[in-house]
C-alpha positions in Angstrom: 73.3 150.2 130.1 70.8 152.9 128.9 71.5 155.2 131.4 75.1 155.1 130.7 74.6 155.2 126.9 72.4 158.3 127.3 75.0 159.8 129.8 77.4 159.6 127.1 75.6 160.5 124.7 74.3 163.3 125.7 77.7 165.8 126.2 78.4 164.8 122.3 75.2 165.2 121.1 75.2 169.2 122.5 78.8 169.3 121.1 77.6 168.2 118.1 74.9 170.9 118.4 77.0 173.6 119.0 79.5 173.1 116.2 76.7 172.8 113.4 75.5 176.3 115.2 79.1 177.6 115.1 79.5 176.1 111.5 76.0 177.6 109.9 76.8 181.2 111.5 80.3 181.0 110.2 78.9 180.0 107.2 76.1 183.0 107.4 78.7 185.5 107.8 80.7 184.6 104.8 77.7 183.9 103.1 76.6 187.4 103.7 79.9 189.1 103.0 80.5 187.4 99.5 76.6 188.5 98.5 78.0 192.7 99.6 81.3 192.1 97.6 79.0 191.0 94.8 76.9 194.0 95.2 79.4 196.3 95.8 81.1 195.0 92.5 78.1 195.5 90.7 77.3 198.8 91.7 80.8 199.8 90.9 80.5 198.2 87.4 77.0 200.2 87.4 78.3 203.7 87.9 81.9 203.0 85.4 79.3 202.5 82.8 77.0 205.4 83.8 80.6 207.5 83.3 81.7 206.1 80.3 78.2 206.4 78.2 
């Protein structure tokens, strides 16, 4: 019974694994991105002011 639950078990749990990995570096990409949009924004807000002063 072990053996069998383990044998199941296994194959899910390393699915399991692998979406959480797929889900954090999705996550790390996006994550990224919005954080250069923001700083790309900012710089841009940055230099309109540096032009308008």
């Amino acid at each position: 019974m072990v053996v069998e639950f383990s044998s199941i078990m296994a194959p899910i749990h390393q699915f399991h694994k692998r979406l959480i990995f797929a889900l954090a570096l999705i996550h790390d990409i996006h994550y990224t991105r919005v954080i250069k949009l923001k700083r790309l924004f900012f710089q841009a807000q940055i230099l309109f002011f540096e032009k308008t002063m």
